[in-house]
C-alpha positions as CSV (number, residue, x, y, z in Angstrom):
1,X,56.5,166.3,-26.0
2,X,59.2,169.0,-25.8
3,X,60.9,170.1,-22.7
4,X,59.0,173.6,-23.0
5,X,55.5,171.8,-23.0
6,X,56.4,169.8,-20.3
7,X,56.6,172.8,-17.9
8,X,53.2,174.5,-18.9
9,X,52.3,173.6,-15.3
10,X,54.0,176.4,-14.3
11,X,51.2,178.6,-16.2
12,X,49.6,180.6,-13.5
13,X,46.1,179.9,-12.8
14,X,44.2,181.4,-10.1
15,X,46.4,184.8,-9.9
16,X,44.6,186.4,-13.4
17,X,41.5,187.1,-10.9
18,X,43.4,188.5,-8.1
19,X,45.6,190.5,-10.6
20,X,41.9,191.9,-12.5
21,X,40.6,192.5,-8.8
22,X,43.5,194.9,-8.4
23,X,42.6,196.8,-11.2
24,X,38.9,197.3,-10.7
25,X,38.2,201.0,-9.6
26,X,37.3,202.0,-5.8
27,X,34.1,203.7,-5.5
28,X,35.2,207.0,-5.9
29,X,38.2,206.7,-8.3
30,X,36.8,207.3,-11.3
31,X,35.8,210.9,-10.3
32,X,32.7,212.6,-8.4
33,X,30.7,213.4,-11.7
34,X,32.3,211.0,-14.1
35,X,32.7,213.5,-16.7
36,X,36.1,212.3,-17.2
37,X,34.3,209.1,-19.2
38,X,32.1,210.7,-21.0
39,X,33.8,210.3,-24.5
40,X,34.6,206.3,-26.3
41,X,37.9,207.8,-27.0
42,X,39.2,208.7,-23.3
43,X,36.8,204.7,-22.4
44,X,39.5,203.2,-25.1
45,X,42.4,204.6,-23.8
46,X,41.0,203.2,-20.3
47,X,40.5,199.8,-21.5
48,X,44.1,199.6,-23.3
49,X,46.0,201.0,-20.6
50,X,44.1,198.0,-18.1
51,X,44.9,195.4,-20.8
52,X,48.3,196.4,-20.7
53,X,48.7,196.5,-17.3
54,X,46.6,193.1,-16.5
55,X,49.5,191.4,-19.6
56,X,52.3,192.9,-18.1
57,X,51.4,191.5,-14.5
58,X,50.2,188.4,-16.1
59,X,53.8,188.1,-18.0
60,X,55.6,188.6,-14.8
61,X,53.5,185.9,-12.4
62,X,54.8,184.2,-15.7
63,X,58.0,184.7,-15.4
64,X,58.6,184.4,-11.5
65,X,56.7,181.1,-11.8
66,X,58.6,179.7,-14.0
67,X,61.9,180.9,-12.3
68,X,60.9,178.7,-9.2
69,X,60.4,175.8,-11.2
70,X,63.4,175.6,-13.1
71,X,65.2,176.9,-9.9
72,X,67.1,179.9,-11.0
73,X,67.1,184.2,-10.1
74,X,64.9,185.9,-11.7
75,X,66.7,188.6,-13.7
76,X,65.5,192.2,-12.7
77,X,65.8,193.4,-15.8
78,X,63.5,191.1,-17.5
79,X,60.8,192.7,-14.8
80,X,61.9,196.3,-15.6
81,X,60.9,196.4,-19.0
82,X,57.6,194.7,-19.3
83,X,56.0,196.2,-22.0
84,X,59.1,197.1,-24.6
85,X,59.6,195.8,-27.8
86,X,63.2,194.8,-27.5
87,X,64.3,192.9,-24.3
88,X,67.7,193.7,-23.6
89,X,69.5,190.5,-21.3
90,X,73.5,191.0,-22.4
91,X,76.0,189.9,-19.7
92,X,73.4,188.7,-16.6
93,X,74.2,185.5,-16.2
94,X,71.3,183.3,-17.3
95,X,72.5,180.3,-17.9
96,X,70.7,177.3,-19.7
97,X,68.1,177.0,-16.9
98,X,67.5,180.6,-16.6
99,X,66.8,180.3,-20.5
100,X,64.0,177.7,-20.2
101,X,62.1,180.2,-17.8
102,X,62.5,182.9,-20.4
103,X,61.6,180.2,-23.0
104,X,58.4,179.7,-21.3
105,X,57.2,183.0,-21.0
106,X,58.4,184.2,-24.7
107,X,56.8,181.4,-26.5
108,X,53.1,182.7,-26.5
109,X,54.5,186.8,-26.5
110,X,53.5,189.0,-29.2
111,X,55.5,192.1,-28.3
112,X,58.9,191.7,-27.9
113,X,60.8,192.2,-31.8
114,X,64.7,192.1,-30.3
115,X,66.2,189.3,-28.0
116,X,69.5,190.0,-26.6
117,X,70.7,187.5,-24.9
118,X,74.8,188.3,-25.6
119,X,77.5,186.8,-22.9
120,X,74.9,184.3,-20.9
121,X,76.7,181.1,-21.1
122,X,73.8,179.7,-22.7
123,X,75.5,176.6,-23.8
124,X,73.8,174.3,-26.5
125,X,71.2,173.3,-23.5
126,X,70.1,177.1,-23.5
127,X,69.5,177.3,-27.0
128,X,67.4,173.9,-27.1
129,X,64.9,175.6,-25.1
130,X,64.9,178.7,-27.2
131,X,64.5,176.8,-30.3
132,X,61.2,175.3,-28.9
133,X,60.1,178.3,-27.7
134,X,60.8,179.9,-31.5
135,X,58.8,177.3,-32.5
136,X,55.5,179.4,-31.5
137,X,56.6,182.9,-31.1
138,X,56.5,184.5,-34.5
139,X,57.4,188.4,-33.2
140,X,61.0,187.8,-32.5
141,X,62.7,189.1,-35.5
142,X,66.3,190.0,-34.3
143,X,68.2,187.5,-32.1
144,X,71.4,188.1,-30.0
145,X,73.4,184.8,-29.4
146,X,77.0,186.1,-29.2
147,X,79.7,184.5,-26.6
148,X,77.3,181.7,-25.2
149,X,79.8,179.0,-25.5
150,X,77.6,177.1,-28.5
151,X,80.0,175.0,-30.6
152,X,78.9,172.4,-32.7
153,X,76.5,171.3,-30.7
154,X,75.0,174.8,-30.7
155,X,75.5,175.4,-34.6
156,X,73.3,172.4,-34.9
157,X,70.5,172.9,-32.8
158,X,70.5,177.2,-34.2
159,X,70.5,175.9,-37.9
160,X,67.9,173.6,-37.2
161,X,65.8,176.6,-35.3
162,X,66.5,178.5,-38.6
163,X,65.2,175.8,-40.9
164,X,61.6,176.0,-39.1
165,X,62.0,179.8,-38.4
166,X,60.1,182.3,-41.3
167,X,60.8,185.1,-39.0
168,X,63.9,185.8,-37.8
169,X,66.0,188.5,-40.0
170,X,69.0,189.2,-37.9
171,X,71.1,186.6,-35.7
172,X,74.3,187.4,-34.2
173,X,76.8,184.7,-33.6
174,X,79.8,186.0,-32.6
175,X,82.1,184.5,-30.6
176,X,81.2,180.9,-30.3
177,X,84.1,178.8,-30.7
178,X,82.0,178.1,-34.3
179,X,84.4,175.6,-36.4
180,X,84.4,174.6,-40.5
181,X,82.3,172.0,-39.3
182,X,79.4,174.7,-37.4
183,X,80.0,176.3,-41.0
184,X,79.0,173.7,-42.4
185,X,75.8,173.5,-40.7
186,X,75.0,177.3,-41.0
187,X,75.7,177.0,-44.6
188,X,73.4,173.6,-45.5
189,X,70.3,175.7,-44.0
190,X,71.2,178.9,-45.5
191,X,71.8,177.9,-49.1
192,X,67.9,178.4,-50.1
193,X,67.0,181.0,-47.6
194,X,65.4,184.5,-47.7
195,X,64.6,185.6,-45.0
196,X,67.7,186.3,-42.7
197,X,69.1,189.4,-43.8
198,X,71.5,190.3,-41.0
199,X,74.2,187.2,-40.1
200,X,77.5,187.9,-37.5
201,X,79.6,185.0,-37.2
202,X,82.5,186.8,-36.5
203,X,85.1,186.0,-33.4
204,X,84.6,182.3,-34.4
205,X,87.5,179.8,-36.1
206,X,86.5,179.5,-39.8
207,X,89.6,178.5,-41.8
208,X,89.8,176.8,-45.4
209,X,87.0,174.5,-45.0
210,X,84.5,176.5,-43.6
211,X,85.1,179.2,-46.2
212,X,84.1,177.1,-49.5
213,X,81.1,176.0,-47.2
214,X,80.4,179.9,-46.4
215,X,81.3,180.4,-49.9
216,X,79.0,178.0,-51.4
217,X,76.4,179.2,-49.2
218,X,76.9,182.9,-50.3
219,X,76.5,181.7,-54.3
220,X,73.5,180.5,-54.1
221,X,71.7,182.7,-50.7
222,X,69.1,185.3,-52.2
223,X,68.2,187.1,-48.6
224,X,71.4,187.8,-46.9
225,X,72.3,191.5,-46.6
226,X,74.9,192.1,-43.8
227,X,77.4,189.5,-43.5
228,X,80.0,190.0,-40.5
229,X,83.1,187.6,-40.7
230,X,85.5,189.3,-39.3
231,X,87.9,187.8,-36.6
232,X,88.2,184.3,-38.0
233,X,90.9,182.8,-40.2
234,X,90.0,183.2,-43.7
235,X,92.5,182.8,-46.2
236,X,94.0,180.9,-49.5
237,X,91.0,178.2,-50.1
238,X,88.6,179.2,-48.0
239,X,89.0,183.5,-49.0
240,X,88.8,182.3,-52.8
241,X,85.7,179.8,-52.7
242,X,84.0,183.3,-50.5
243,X,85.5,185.7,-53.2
244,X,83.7,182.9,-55.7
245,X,80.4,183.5,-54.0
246,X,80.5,187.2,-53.7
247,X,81.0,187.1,-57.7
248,X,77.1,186.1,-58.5
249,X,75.6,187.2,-54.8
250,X,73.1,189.2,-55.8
251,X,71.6,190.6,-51.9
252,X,74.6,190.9,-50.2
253,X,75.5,194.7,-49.2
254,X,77.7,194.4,-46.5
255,X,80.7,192.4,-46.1
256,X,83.1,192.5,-43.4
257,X,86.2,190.6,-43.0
258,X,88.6,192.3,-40.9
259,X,91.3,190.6,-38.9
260,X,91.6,187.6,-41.2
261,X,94.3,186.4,-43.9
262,X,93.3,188.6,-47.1
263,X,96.5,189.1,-49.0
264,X,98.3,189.0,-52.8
265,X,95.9,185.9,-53.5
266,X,92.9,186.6,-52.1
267,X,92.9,190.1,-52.9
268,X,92.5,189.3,-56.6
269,X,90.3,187.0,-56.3
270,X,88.2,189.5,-54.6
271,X,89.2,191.9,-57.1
272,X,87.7,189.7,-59.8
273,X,84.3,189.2,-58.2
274,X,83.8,193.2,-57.9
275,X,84.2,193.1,-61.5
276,X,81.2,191.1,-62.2
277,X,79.1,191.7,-58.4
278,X,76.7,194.5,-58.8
279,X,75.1,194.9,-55.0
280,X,78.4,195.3,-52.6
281,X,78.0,198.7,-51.2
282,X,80.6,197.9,-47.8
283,X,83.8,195.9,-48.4
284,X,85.8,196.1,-44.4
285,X,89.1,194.8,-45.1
286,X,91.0,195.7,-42.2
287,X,93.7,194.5,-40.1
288,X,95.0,191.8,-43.1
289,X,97.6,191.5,-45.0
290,X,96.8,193.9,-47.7
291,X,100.0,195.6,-48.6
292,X,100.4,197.9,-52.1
293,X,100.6,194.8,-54.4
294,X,97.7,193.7,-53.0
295,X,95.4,197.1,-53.4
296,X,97.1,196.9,-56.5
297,X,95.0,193.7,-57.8
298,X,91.7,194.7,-55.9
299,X,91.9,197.9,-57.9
300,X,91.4,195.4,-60.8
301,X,88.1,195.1,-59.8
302,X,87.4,198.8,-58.6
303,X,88.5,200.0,-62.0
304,X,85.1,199.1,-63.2
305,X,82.8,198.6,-60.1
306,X,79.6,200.7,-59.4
307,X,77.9,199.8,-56.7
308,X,80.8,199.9,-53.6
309,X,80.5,202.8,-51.6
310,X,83.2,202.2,-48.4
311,X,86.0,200.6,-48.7
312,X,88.0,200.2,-45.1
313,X,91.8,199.1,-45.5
314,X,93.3,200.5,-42.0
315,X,96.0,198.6,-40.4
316,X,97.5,197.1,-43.6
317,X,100.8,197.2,-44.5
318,X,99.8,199.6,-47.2
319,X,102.2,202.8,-48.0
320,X,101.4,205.8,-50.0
321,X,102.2,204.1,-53.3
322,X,98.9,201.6,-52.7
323,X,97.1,204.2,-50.8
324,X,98.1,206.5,-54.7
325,X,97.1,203.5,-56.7
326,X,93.8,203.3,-55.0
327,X,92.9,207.0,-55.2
328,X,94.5,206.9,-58.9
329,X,91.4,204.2,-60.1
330,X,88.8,205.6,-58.4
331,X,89.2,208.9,-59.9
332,X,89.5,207.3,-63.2
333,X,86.6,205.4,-62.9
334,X,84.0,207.9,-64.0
335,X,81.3,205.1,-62.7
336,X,82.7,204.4,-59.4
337,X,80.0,204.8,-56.3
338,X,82.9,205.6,-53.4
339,X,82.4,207.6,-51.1
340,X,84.1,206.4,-48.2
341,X,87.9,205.0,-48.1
342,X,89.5,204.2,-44.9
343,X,93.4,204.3,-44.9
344,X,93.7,206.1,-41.5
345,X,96.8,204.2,-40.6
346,X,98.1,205.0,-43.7
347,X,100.7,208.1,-44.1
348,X,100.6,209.7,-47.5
349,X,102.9,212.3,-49.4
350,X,102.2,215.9,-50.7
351,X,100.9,214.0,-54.3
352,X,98.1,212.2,-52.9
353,X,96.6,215.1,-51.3
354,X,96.8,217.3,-54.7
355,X,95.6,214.0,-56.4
356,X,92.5,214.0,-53.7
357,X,91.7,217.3,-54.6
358,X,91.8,216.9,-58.0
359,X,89.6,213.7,-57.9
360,X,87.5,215.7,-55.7
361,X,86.1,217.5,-58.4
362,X,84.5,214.2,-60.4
363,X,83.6,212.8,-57.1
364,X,82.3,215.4,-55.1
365,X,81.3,213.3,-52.0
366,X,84.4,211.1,-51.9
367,X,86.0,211.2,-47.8
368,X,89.4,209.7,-47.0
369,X,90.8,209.1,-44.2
370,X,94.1,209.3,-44.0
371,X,97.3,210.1,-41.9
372,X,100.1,213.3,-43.0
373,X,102.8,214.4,-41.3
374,X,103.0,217.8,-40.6
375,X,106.0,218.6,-42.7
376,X,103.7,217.2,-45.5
377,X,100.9,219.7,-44.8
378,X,103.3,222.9,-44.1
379,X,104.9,221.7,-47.8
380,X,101.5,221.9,-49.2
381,X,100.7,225.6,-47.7
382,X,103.8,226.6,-49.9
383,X,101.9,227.2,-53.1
384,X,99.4,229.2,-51.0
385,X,101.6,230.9,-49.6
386,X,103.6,232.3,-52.7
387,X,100.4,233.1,-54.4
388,X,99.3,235.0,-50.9
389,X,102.6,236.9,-50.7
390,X,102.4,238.2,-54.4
391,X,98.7,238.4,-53.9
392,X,99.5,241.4,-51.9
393,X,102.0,243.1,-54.2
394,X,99.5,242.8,-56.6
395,X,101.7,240.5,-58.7
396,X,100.7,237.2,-60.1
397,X,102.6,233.9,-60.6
398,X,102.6,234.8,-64.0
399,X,104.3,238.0,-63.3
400,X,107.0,236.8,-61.4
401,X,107.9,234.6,-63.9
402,X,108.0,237.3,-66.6
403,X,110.4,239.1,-65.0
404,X,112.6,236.7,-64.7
405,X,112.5,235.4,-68.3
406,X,114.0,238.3,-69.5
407,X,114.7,236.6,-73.4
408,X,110.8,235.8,-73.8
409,X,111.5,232.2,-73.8
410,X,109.0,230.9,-71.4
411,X,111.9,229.2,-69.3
412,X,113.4,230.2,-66.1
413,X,115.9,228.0,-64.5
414,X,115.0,226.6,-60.9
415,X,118.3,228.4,-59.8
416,X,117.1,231.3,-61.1
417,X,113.5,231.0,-59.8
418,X,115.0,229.7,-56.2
419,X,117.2,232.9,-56.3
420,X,114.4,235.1,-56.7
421,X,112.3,233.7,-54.2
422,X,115.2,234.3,-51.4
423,X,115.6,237.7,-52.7
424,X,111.5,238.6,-52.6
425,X,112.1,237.3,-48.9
426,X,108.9,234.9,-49.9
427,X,108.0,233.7,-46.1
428,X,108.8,229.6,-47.2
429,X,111.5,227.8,-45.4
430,X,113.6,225.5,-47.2
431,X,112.1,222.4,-47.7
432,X,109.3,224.4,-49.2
433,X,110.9,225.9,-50.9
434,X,112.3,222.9,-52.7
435,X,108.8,221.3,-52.6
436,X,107.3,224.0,-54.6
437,X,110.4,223.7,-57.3
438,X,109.5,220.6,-57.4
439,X,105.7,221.0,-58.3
440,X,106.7,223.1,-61.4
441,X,109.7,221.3,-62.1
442,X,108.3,218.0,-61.7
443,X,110.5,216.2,-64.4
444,X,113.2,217.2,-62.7
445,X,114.8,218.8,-65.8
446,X,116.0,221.7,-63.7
447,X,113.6,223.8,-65.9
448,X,110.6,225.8,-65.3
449,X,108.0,225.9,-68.7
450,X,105.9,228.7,-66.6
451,X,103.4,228.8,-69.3
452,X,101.7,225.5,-68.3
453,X,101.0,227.5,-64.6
454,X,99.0,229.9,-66.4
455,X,95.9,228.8,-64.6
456,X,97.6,229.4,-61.0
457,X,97.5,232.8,-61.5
């Protein structure tokens, strides 16, 4: 017999009759005439409302029982929000003990969907007795175990809970002091699975080993949609058996592995499984070692993806060549599904904001987010500018050009144009000046062909 079923003494008994005594009508309460009853809809709504009422108070004699049998405080909250679909425990203080008296009421429940239960220093003990009481409940559907102190011990017991479990979709993990070895475990029991779609193990300490276990697990899983490893310390080995994985996945939408050890290496391995996976629509690289040679082999694989939508690559150390590259392949992949890149730490030049625009127009929903200094944006007003100031002398770029190519030759030197622009007292200081003679010189030839700005006019 289980621990759980060894404390159904703690059922109450003689309290359901006091607690339906309570709800039985005065004379008198119902109403003088009774008209207020005279319909099967408004007797329903009655009846449902003194169900609900008599479960709630039955759940609570539950729970309060139970408390004094294991010994621990009742949590408030728990009491509060009778009735609700999600039950919302993070950071009280349960402990194991305090666990087994939620166990005990939850195992027979057939309203409550989402368990939080984050920051309760559950301990593996804890999670035995939810386990049990998982064993019987089939509403819970989302489970919050994060920074409970598990380990091993815990991985164990959650991936045997999992094994037996055809109902829970989204566990979160996080923070656990999980190991290769708890990867392991998680792994073994998720290999054939379908039915957990959600899975956050980050926070935990998942190096080489436990990524070819993670790895192998992600190869041959068919249910997993959202997995969250961020915070661990994935790299070489265990980054390239994952990458491996990700290649034939064929559920997996979300992937997140911030704050690990992605760089040169694993970067193209992952840039070899975008090439071939088809269902990665969120790929959160950030805060790794992902510098410009690095985006430089991922773009290997987004040169021909179709399917990734964001792409998050904040605190890298990635410059504006990487953060060009990037833009440069997703603009010439006429296929590509991005619409979301993430290089806010990233400050870029005049060229990648022209090059945005212009990629802008093939990919009309495409957001970056990026970081410019505000000489690079009052360098970019220049063009604006000029066309603004001869916009109001009725001239066109064109015009100004033709008089200053006085031979017909479709040349003017940049001396000559810089000259002019001094004299026209054109409102750009100097640096825009040279910015803008360097947008239609940019050879550098010292040379202006003018006819090729036809379109700018």
């Amino acid at each position: 017999m289980d621990q759980l079923s060894e404390d159904q003494s703690v059922l109450p008994t003689g309290n359901q009759d006091q607690i339906e005594d309570k709800e039985k009508p005065t004379q008198g309460q119902e109403g003088d005439s009774g008209d207020e009853w005279d319909t099967d809809l408004e007797t329903d709504e009655a009846t449902n409302q003194r169900q609900s009422q008599r479960q709630s108070f039955s759940r609570a004699e539950l729970y309060l029982q139970a408390c004094r049998r294991t010994g621990t405080i009742p949590v408030s909250s728990f009491l509060h929000h009778l009735g609700e679909v999600s039950l919302n425990l993070n950071h009280y203080g349960v402990g194991p003990q305090g666990a087994k008296a939620l166990a005990i009421v939850l195992q027979s429940d057939n309203l409550i969907t989402n368990l939080e239960l984050e920051d309760n220093a559950l301990w593996a003990e804890g999670t035995r007795y939810l386990k049990e009481m998982l064993q019987t409940n089939i509403c819970i559907e989302s489970l919050n175990l994060s920074n409970n102190q598990l380990h091993l011990e815990g991985a164990d017991i959650i991936s045997k809970m999992l094994l037996d479990n055809y109902y829970i979709k989204s566990i979160k993990l996080s923070g656990n002091e999980f190991d290769d070895s708890a990867a392991k475990c998680f792994a073994d029991v998720l290999k054939g699975d379908y039915v957990v779609k959600e899975l956050d193990l980050s926070h935990n300490k998942f190096c080489d080993t436990g990524g070819e276990h993670l790895g192998h697990m992600l190869a041959r899983n068919v249910g997993i949609e959202v997995l969250n490893l961020s915070w661990n310390h994935l790299r070489m080995r265990g980054a390239i058996a994952l990458s491996a994985g990700l290649k034939v996945n064929s559920t997996l939408k979300h992937l997140q592995l911030s704050r690990n050890g992605f760089g040169h290496i694993e970067a193209e391995s992952l840039g070899q499984a975008l090439k071939q996976n088809s269902t990665l629509q969120l790929l959160d690289l950030s805060s790794n070692c992902m510098d410009d040679q690095a985006v430089t082999l991922l773009c290997q694989g987004l040169a021909t993806n179709d399917t990734l939508r964001v792409l998050k690559l904040s605190h890298n150390p990635l410059t504006n060549i990487g953060a060009l590259t990037l833009l440069k392949t997703v603009k010439n992949n006429m296929k590509s599904a991005v619409e979301e890149i993430d290089i806010s730490t990233v400050f870029v030049c005049e060229a990648f904001v022209e090059l945005l625009e212009q990629a802008r127009q093939t990919h009309p929903a495409l957001d970056v987010q990026y970081s410019i200094m505000s000489s690079v944006t009052r360098n970019i007003s220049a063009l604006q500018i000029f066309q603004k100031f001869l916009g109001e002398r009725n001239e066109s770029i064109m015009d100004f050009f033709l008089a200053l190519d006085l031979k017909g030759t479709m040349r003017v030197s940049t001396s000559a144009f810089r000259k002019a622009v001094k004299e026209a007292n054109v409102p750009l200081d100097q640096r825009q000046l040279e910015w803008l003679i360097r947008k239609f010189d940019h050879k550098c030839t010292s040379t202006i062909i003018y006819s090729q700005f036809s379109e700018l006019s």
